[in-house]
C-alpha distance (Angstrom), angle and dihedral (degrees) to the residues before:
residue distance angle dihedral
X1 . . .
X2 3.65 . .
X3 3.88 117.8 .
X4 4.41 129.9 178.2
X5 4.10 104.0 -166.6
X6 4.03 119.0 -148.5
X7 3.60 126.3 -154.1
X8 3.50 142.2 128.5
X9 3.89 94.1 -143.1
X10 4.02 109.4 78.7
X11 3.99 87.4 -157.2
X12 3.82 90.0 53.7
X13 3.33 93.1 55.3
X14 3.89 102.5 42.0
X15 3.73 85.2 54.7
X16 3.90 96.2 49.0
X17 4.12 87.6 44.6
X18 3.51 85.5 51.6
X19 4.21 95.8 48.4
X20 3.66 90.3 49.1
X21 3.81 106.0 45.1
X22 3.56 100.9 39.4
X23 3.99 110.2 16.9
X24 3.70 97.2 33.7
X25 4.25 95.7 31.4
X26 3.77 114.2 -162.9
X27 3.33 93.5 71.4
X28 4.32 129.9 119.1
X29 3.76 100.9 -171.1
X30 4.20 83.9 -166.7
X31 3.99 95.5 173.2
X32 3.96 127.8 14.3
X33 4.38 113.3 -163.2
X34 3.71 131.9 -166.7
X35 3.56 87.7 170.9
X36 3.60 106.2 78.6
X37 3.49 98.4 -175.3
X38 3.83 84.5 70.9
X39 3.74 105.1 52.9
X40 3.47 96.0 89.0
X41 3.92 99.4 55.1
X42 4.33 79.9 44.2
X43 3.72 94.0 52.0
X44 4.15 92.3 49.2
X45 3.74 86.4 48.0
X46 3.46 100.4 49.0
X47 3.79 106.4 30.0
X48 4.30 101.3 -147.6
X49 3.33 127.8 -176.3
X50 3.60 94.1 -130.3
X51 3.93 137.8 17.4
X52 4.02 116.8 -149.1
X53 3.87 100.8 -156.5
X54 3.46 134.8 168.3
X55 3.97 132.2 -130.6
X56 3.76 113.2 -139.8
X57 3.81 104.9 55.2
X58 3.73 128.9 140.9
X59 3.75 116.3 -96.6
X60 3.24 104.0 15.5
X61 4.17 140.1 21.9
X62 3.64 117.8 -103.9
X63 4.09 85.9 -130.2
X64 3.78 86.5 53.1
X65 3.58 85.0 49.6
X66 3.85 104.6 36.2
X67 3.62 81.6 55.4
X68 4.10 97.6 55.9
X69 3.90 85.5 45.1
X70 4.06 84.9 58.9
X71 3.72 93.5 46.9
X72 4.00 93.6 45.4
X73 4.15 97.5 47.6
X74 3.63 97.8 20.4
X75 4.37 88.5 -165.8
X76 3.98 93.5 57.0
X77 3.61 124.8 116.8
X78 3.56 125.6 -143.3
X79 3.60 128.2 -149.1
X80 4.09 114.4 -174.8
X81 4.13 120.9 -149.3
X82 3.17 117.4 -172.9
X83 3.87 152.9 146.0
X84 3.34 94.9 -119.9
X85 3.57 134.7 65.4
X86 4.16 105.4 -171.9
X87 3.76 80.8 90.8
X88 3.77 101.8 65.8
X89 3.84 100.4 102.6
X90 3.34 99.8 38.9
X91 3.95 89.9 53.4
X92 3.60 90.4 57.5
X93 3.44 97.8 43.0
X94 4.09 78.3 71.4
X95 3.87 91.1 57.8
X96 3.88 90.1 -100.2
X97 3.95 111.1 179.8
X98 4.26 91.5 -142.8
X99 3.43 146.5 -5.1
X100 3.85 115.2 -139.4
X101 3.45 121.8 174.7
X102 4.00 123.2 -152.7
X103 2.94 140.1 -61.5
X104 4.14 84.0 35.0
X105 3.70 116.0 -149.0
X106 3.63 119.0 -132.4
X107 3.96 87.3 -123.3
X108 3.83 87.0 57.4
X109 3.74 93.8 50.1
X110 3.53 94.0 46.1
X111 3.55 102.3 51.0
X112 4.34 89.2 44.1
X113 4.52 83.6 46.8
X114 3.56 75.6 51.4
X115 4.08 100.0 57.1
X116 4.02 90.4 33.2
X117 3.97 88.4 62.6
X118 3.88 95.6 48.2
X119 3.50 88.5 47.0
X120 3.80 96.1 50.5
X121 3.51 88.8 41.4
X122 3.83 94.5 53.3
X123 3.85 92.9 48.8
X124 3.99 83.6 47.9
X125 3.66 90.2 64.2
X126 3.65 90.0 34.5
X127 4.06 96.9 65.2
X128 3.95 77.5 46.9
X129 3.60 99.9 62.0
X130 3.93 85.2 41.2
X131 4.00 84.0 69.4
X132 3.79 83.3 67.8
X133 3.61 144.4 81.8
X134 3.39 130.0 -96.9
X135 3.71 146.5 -136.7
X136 4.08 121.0 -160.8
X137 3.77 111.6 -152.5
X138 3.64 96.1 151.0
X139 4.03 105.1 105.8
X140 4.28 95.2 -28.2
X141 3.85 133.8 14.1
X142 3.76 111.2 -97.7
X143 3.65 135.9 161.1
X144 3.82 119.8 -139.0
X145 3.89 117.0 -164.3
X146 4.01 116.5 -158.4
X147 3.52 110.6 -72.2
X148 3.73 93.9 10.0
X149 3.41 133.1 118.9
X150 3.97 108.3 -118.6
X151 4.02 116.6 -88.4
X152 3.42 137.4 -159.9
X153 3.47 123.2 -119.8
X154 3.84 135.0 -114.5
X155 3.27 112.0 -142.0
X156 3.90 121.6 -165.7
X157 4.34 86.2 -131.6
X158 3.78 137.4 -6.0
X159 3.46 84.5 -105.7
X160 3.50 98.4 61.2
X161 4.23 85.6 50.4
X162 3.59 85.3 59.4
X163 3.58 97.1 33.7
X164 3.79 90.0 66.7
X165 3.86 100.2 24.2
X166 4.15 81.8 65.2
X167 4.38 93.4 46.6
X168 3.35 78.5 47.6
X169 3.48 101.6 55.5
X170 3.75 91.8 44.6
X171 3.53 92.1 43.6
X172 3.96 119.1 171.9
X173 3.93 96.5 15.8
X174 3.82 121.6 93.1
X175 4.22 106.7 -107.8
X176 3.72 109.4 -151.7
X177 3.79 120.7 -107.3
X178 4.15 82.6 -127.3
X179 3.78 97.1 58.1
X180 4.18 96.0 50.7
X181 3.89 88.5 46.5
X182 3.75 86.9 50.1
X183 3.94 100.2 41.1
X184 3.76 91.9 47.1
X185 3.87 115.8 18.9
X186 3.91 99.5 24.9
X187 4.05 91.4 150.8
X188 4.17 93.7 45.4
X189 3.83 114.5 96.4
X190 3.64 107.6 -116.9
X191 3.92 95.8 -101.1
X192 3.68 89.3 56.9
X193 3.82 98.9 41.0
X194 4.14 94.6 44.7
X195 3.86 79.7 54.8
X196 3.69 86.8 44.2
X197 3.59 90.8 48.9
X198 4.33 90.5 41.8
X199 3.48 94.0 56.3
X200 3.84 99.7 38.0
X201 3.97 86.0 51.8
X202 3.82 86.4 49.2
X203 4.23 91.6 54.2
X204 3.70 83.6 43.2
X205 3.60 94.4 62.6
X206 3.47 95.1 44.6
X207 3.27 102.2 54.9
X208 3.90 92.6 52.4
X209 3.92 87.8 55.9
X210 3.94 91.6 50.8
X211 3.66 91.3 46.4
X212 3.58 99.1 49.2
X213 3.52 100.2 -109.1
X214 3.73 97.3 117.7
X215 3.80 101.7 137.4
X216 4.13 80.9 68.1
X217 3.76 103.4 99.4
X218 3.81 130.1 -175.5
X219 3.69 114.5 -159.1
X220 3.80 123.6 -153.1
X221 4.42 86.1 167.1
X222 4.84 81.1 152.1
X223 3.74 99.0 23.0
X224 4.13 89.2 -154.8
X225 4.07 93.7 59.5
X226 3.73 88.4 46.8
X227 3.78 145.9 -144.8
X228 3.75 132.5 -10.2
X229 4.00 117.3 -162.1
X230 3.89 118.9 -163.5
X231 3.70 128.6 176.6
X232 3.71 103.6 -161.5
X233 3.91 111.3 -179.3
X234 3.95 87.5 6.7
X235 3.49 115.9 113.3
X236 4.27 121.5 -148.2
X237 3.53 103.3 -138.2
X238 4.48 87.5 -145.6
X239 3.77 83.0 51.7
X240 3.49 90.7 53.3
X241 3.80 97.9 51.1
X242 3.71 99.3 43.7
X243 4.09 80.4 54.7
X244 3.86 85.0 54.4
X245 3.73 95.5 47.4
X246 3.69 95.6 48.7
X247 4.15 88.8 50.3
X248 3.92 83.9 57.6
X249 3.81 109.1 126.6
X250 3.72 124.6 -140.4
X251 4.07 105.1 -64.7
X252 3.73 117.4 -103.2
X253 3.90 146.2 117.4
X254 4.35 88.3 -66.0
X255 4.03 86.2 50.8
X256 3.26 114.4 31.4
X257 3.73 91.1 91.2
X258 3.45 92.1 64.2
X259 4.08 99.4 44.2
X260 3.69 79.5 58.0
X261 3.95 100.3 51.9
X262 3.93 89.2 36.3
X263 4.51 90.8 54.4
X264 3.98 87.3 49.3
X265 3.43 93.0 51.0
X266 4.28 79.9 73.1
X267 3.91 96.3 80.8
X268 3.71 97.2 158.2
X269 3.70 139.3 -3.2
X270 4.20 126.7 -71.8
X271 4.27 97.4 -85.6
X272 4.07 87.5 -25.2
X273 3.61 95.6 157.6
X274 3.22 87.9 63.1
X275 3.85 136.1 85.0
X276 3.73 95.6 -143.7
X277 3.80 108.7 145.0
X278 4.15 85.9 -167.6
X279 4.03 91.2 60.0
X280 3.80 89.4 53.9
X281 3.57 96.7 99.0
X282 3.47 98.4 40.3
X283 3.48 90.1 52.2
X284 3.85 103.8 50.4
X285 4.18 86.9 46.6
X286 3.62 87.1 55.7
X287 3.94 91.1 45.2
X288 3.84 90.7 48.5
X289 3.68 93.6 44.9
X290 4.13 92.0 54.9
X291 4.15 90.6 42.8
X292 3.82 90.2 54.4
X293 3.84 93.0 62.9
X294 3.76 97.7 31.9
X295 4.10 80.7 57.7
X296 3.68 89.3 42.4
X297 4.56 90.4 50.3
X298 3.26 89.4 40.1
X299 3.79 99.5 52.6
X300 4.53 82.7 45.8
X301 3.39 85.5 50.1
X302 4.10 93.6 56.0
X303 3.57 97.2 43.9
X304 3.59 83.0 50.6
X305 3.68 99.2 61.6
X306 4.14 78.8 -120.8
X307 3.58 87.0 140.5
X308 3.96 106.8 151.1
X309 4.39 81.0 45.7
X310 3.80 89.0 50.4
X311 3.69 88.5 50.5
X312 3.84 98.5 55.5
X313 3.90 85.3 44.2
X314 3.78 95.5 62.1
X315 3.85 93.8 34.3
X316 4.43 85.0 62.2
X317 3.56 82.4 53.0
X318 3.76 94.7 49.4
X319 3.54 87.9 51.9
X320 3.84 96.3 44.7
X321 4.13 99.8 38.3
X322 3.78 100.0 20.6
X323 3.76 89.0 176.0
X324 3.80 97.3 58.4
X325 3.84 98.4 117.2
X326 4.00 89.7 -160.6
X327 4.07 98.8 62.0
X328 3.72 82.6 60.2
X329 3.66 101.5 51.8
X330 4.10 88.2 34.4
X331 3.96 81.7 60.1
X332 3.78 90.8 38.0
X333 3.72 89.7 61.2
X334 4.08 96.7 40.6
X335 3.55 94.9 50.0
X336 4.06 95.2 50.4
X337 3.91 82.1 51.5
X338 3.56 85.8 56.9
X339 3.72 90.6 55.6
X340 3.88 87.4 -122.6
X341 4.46 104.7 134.5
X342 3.87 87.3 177.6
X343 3.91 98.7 59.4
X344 4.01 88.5 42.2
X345 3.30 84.7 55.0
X346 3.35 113.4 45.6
X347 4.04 86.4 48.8
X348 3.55 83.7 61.4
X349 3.87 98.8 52.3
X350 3.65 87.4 43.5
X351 3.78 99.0 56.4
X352 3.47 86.9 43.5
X353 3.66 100.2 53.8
X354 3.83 85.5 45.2
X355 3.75 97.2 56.4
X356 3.51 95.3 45.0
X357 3.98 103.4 48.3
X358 3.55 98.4 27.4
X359 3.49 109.1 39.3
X360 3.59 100.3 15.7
X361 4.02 99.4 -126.8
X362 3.77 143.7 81.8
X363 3.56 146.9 -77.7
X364 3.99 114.1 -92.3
X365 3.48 101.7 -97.1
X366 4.24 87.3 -131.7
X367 3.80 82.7 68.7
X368 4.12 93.0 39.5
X369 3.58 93.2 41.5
X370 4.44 85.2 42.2
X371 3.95 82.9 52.7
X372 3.80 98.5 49.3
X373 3.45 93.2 53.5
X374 3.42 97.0 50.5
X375 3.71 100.2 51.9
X376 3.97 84.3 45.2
X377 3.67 88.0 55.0
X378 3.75 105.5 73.6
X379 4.38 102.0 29.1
C-alpha cells in the first residue's frame, strides 16, 4: 500500500517512515510533508491509499486538514498520529481509519496496517461485484445493470412477478411442478395450469434476456420435478446485506460508523410491497435481524451521551416497526434529556393513539406510570 506522511516535525516523521517501511513492511511511504499546506496538492498527485497526518501543526488543524484530504480524493484513508489524545472523537467523526497517538509502537502500527489492508481489500472486491448485475428484493423486485440506476421490471402478468419472485426465493433447489400449479393456478385443471405454468415460464425468460439479466437461468432439465432458478454472476441485494451484517465487528467508537452505514442499507422490507404469504418468513427474519442491531447502536449510542444519534436510531425504527412500544419510550426518555416537554409528549400521544386504534389495547403501565411521574415532577 501507498502511504503520504504529514508532520511538521522532520524527526517525527523519519521515525514513522522508518516504523512503516521496515518494522511494519508493506508499506510505500511515496511523499513525506512538513508543510501542511501542501498535502493536499501531494495527495491528488500521488493518489495513496492512506495519509498518516498529524493534529497540532501550524496553520492549520490536521482535522481541518484530514477533512480537505477527504473532500479532494474522496477513496483515501486517513490515519491521525498524534501527541494528543483530546482529539479522538472528533477524528472519527471525519471517518478516520485510526487514532495513534505518539510515539507509535510498532505493535500499534501493525495491527492498524493490518485493518487498512482488509479494508482496501474489501473495497477491492467491492468495485468487483459492482461490475455485476443486480437483483432488488428490498421493498419491490428490480434489476440494476452496472452503472445503472435500479429499474423496475415489466412483467408480461402478475403471475409471472410472482412466478419468478418465488424461483427466486428458492433459488438453487428444484421447486416441484405441483407446488407452482398450486400457489398460482389452484382452480386450473392440471392441463390448463402446466400450460399456465409453460407459458408463464416462457415470459419469464424473456423478460430476463430483455432486461439484461441473462446469466439468470430457469431449468425445467424433467419437466414433472420442476424448475430450478440460478443467478450466477447476479448478486441479491438481501443476500448482500445479511453478508454485511454478519462481517459487523464488535460495536464501539472504531465501528460504529459502519453499524450505522450497514442498518441504512435496510431501505424497505424483504418483497414488502408485496402480498406474498410465502415471503412472510423471510421477511420478518430479515426485520428481526436489522432491529437487533439498531437496539444494539442505539443502546452505544446512549451510553455514549450520542443523544441526537440515538434519536434518529429509534425514529428508523418508529418508521420501520411502528408498534414497538420501546422506540417510543427510548425517545420519551432522550427527548426529556434534551429538555424538550413537547417531543416527550407528543411520543406519548402517539403511542397512545397507536395502541388504542391499531391494536386495540393500552400503554404498558411502566411507560404510563414513567409518564405520570414525569409530568408530576416539575408542577
Amino acid at each position: 500500500m501507498r502511504a503520504i506522511l504529514v508532520d511538521d516535525e522532520r524527526l517525527a516523521l523519519r521515525h514513522l517512515k522508518q516504523k512503516l517501511e521496515c518494522d511494519v513492511g508493506g508499506v510505500e511511504v511515496v511523499e513525506t510533508c512538513m508543510d501542511p499546506s501542501q498535502a493536499v496538492d501531494m495527495a491528488i498527485k500521488h493518489r495513496p491509499d492512506v495519509v498518516f497526518l498529524d493534529i497540532q501543526m501550524p496553520g492549520i488543524n490536521g482535522l481541518q486538514l484530514g477533512e480537505q484530504l477527504q473532500l479532494a480524493v474522496p477513496d483515501i484513508e486517513i490515519i491521525f498520529v498524534t501527541g494528543h489524545d483530546q482529539y479522538a472523537i472528533h477524528a472519527f467523526k471525519l471517518y478516520a481509519l485510526d487514532y495513534i497517538l505518539k510515539p507509535a509502537r510498532t505493535d500499534r502500527l501493525q495491527q492498524t496496517v493490518q485493518r487498512l489492508r482488509g479494508k482496501l481489500k474489501a473495497n477491492k472486491e467491492t468495485g468487483r461485484e459492482s461490475q455485476a448485475p443486480l437483483i432488488c428484493c428490498f421493498n419491490q423486485i428490480r434489476f440494476q445493470l452496472p452503472g445503472n440506476d435500479s429499474q423496475t421490471v415489466k412483467w408480461r402478468t402478475s403471475k409471472a412477478q410472482e412466478l419468478f419472485a418465488y424461483l427466486l426465493h428458492h433459488r438453487y433447489r428444484t421447486v416441484d411442478r405441483g407446488t407452482l400449479i398450486e400457489l398460482l393456478w389452484p382452480d386450473f385443471d392440471v392441463s390448463r395450469a402446466a400450460q399456465q405454468l409453460y407459458t408463464t415460464i416462457y415470459h419469464i425468460r424473456q423478460t430476463l434476456k430483455t432486461s439484461g439479466m441473462g446469466t439468470v437461468s430457469i431449468a425445467s432439465a424433467d419437466l414433472e420435478a420442476g424448475y430450478r432458478l440460478t443467478v450466477g454472476e447476479v448478486r441479491i441485494d438481501t443476500e448482500e446485506w445479511e453478508a454485511r451484517v454478519k462481517q459487523l465487528g464488535v460495536l464501539d467508537v472504531h465501528t460504529m460508523e459502519a453499524h450505522e452505514h450497514v442498518l441504512q442499507l435496510y431501505q424497505e422490507h424483504y418483497l414488502g410491497d408485496y402480498e406474498y404469504l410465502w415471503a412472510e418468513h423471510e421477511r420478518e427474519r430479515l426485520r428481526l435481524l436489522w432491529l437487533h442491531h439498531a437496539r444494539s447502536l442505539s443502546g452505544f449510542y446512549r451510553g455514549q451521551g450520542r443523544i441526537q444519534a440515538a434519536i434518529q436510531v429509534n425514529l428508523r425504527i418508529q418508521e420501520l416497526f411502528p408498534d414497538e412500544e420501546e422506540s417510543y419510550f427510548i425517545l420519551m426518555k432522550l427527548y426529556d434529556a434534551l429538555g424538550d416537554r413537547g417531543r416527550v409528549e407528543e411520543q406519548y400521544w402517539l403511542l397512545t393513539l397507536r395502541m388504542e386504534r391499531e391494536l386495540e389495547s393500552t400503554v404498558h403501565t411502566d411507560i404510563a406510570s414513567w409518564y405520570q411521574r414525569w409530568r408530576q415532577r416539575d408542577v
